[in-house]
Each structure stands twice: as C-alpha cells, then as structure tokens.
N, C-alpha and C positions, 0 to 999 in steps of 0.2 A: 509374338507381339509385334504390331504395325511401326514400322521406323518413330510413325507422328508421335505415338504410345508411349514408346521409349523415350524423345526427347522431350514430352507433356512432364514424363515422371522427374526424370532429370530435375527439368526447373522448377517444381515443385519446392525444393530445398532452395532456393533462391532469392534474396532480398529487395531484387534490380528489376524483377521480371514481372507484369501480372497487377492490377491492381491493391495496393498497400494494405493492409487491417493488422488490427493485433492479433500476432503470433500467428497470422496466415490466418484466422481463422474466417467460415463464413459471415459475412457482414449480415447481420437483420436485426431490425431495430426493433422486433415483437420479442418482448423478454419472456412470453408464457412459451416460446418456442427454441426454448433452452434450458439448461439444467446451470451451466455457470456460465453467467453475461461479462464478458468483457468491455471497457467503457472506459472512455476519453473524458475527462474532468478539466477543461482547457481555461482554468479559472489561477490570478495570477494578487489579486488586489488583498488577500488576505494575509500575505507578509508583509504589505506598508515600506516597506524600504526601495529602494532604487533597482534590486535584484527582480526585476520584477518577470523576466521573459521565459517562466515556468509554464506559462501557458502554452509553449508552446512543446510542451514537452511530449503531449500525447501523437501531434505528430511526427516527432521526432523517432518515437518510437513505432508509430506505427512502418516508420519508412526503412526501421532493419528489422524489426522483429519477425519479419516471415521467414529467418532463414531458420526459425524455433520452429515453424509451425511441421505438423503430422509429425515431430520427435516423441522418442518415448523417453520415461525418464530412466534411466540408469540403476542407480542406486534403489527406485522404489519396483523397479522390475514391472513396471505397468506403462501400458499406453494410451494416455490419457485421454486420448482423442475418442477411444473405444470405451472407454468406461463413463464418459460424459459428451450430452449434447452439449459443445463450446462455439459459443458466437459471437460476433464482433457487434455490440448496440449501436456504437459508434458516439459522436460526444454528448456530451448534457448542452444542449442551449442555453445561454448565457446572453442576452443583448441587452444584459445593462453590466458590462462589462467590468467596469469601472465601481460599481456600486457594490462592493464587496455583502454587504449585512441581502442585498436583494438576491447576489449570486447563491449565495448562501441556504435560503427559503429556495430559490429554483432547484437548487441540487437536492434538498430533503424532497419536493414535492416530485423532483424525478425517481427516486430511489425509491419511494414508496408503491409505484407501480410495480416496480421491480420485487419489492418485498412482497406483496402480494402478491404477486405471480409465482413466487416460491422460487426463482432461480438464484441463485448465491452470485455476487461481483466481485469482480474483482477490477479494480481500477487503477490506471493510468494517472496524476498529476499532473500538473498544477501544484500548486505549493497547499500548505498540511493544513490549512483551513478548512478543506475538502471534506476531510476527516469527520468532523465535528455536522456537516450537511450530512453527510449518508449516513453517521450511527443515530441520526436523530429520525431516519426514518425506520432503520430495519434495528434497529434494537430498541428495550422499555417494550412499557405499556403501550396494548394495541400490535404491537410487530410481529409481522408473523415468521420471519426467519427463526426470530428467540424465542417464538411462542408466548412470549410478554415480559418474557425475564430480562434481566438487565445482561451485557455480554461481558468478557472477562476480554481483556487488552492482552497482546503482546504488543508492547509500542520498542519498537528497536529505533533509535535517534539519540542525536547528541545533544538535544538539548530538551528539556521537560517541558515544555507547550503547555506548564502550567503557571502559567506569571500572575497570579492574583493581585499583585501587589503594581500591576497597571491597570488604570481605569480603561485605554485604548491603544493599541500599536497604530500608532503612527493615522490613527483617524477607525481604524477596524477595531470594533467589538467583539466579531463572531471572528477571530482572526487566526493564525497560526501557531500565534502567540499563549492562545487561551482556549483553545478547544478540550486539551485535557483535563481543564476542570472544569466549565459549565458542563462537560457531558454527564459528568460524576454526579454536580448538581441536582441536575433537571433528570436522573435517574433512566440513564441511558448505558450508564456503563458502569460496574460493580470496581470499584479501585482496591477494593482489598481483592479480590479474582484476577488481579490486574498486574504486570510488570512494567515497566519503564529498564532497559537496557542498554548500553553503551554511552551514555552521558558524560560528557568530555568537556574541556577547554578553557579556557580563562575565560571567569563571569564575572560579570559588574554588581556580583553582593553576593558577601559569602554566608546567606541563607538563602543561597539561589534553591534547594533542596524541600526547601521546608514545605511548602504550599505540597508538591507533591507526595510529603510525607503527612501531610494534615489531613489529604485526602484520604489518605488510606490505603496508595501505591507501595508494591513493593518496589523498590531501588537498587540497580546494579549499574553502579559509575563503571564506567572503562576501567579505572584503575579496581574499584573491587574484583570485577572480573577477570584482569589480569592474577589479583593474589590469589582468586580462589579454584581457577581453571575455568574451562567449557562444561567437564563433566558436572563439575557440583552447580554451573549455570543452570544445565538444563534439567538438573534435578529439580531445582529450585522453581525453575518454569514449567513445568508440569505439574508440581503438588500446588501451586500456586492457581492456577487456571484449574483446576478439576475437574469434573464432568459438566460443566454448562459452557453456551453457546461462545465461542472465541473468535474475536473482531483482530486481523494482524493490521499493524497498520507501519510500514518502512519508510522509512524519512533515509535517503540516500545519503545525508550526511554523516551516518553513520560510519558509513564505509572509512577507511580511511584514503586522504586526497587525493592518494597515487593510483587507486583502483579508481577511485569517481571523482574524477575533476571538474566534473559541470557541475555542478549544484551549488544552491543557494545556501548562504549563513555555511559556509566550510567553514573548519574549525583544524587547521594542519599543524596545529603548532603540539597538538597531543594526537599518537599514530589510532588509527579506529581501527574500526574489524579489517580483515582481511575477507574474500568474498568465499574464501573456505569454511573461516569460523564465522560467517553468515548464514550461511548455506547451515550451518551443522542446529544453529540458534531455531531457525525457520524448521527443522526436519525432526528436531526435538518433540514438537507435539503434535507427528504424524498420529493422525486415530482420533485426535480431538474432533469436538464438534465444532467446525471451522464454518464459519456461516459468511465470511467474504475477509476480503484484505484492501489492502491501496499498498502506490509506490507511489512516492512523491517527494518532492524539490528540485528535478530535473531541470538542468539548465541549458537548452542545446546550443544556447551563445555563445557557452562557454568552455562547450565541448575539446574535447582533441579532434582533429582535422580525419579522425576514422572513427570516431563518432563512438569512444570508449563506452562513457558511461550512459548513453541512450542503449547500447548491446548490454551492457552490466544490466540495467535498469527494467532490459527485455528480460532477463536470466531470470532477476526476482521474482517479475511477475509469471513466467512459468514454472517456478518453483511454488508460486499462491495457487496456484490454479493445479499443479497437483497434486497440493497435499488435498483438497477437495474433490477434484477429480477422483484423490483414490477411496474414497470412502465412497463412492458414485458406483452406480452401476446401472445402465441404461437396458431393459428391460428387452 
C-alpha cells in the first residue's frame, strides 16, 4: 500500500479532516440512491420557549460525527456500511424559519419524497416538533414505508409531548408540545402499538399522564422503570410494538444531564437513563420493522467545551441507523 493510501485510511476515522456529513457518510441529496438517508432537520420554533438554538444541532453533529463513520457495530456483529446504501440528504429547507406551523408542512412535503423512494431516515434535530412533520409523511394512509398502516412508537423522552390540555405552546400548534397526540389523531400512529419511556421530573399538574393514557400509550415513568428493571422494560417494549412498522423517535432529554448536558427542557433534578441503559432500550427491538428514527433537543450552545452531547447524540443516531442497517442487505 502507497504511503498517500496509508495516511487517506488513517484519516478516514477522523472528525477534524475532510469535509463534515453525518457519520462520514456519502453526502447526495437523491433519496432513491440510498437504502437509509440520513438528514438534517435544522428546525428550532416548535418548542416556543427561549431554548431555542436546537437548530442548530444538525450541524453540530455533523461536525464530530465522522469519527462514527465506516465503524461496525460491536454488539450486533455487522458492518453497517456493507449491509446498507447510507447517505447523507443533507438538511430539509426551512426559509420560513420562524414560522413554525409552515416549517412543519415543509418537512412532511420533504419526507414524503423520501417515503416514496422507499429509503428509511433517520434524522438529526432540531427540537421534537420534527417528529410529528415526518410521521405525517412516511406513516397512515397513502405511506409507503408502512405500506398504509399506522406505525407503532418507541418515544424514549422525559416528557410526553402529549399536552392536550394547551390550545398552543407558546404561539406553536403543530409543536413539541403536542405531536404525540395529533399524530394519534390524524391516524398516523397506533398508541396502543406505541411506548412512551423514561418520563421524569417535576410537572405543573399532576394529570400531566392522562392525555397520554387517553390516547392509548403505553407508559413507563423513569421511576416505574426503575422498580421494574430494564429486562421486564424490554419485554414490555417488544410485546407492545409487535409485528408492524416501528417509528423510534429520542428526545435527548432523556438521558440523564450528566451524559447530555446540551439539550433543551432538561429535567436534572430526577437522574434519567444512563447511555448503557439507552443503548440496551434502542437494542431491545433489534429485528422489528424499523421504518426510520430521529434524535432530537440538541443544544450545541449549551454544549460542554468537547462537545459531549453532540458525540452522545452522534452514538444514538448510529445505533438508529443499525438497528435498520441490520435487517438491510444490499444486493
């Protein structure tokens, strides 16, 4: 091998070197020329609060996550790169920035390119409004990842995104606030198929619960999860989601603040996951029919000075991207 060969590979594994994409992968913005698209969601107006620099999360991550790219993963004994075409779409366009309820419609009418091209995403945040734009294109009636079925949720987050009981956050309808239930609504996603996991923290009404339980979520507070262990969690997450199409969707708040300190709406005052017993939650329902994921609340303003939870945040999203990957096999 030529010296240049040897030090091309080297930096390969590199974060600092090379122009930036998620998880190193090839950047093309033609979703029919990939098997799972990776994609920047740089959308920030949908939490209404002051926290607002989520936006810019996707480049946050793009700017370490190549030291993930051509890894294999470990634990699932595959290399993900070889068992799927993975590319970088690059972001959703957004030029009404500010206009949350329009960001919103831009992001379903981009995702549904996508869903008819048959490639599975996985996405990058912006804050969890996101969410509620792309299950409104690639899951329900008409979708072709679900083939028209409604998808089954794993929502790992500390707080349930389903607040009925506000007419708007903070000016936002289609918001972060309330994606989990208009999606349920408008028959985009099956809530009884569906988990809500790790929900934490001192709420402002103690039937913060209920809406989610009205829908027809299953529920596992942080504190049930603690009584009942991980194993009977992920028992419970697997009989739960059964054989139809599974939407993950990771609200970084989850984590507890010591692993992910940037993100929006933390909640430290009750300890969250550990990035082991995340890792174990997400690996649970290796084999499902995984038809896309998101990561989202990153806040790289609010980062640690080595840029913690934008690397945490890069983990997740390769751990979304293998449990798909491994059911993949590129012909």
């Amino acid at each position: 091998m030529a010296n240049d060969d040897i030090h091309n590979t080297v930096l390969e594994g590199t974060y600092w070197w090379g122009m930036p994409s998620l998880l190193g992968a090839k950047h093309d913005p033609d979703p029919n020329n990939c098997d799972i698209a990776l994609i920047g969601v740089p959308h920030s107006t949908g939490n209404g609060t002051t926290e607002r620099d989520q936006h810019l999360g996707p480049r946050a991550v793009r700017n370490v996550s190549p030291w993930l790219g051509g890894r294999v993963h470990s634990d699932f004994a595959i290399d993900p790169w070889a068992q799927a075409r993975i590319h970088d779409l690059g972001d959703v366009p957004l030029p009404q920035a500010n206009n949350n309820e329009h960001c919103i419609a831009q992001i379903t009418d981009y995702y549904s390119k996508i869903d008819q091209s048959g490639a599975k995403p996985v996405s990058i945040g912006g804050d969890h409004s996101i969410t509620g734009g792309i299950l409104r294109a690639v899951s329900g009636k008409g979708a072709n990842l679900t083939g028209g079925k409604k998808a089954g949720l794993l929502h790992i987050d500390a707080h349930t995104d389903t607040f009925d009981m506000l007419d708007h956050f903070l000016g936002a309808k289609d918001s972060a606030a309330h994606w989990g239930s208009y999606l349920v609504k408008e028959g985009h996603v099956d809530a009884t198929r569906s988990v809500q996991i790790g929900l934490r923290g001192h709420i402002r009404s103690l039937d913060w619960l209920q809406s989610s339980y009205d829908l027809g979520y299953e529920v596992i507070t942080m504190q049930c999860y603690r009584e009942m262990g991980a194993k009977a969690a992920c028992s419970l997450i697997q009989k739960t989601l059964g054989d139809g199409p599974v939407y993950i969707t990771f609200d970084l708040d989850c984590l507890d603040a010591l692993v992910a300190p940037g993100v929006s709406n933390l909640e430290p005052g009750v300890g969250g996951f550990s990035i082991d017993e995340a890792n174990e939650l997400l690996r649970c329902i290796r084999g499902k029919n995984i038809i896309g994921g998101d990561v989202v609340c990153l806040m790289p303003t609010k980062d640690s000075p080595n840029n913690q939870t934008s690397m945490v945040a890069s983990t997740i999203l390769f751990e979304i991207m293998s449990l798909i990957a491994d059911c993949s096999k590129v012909a």
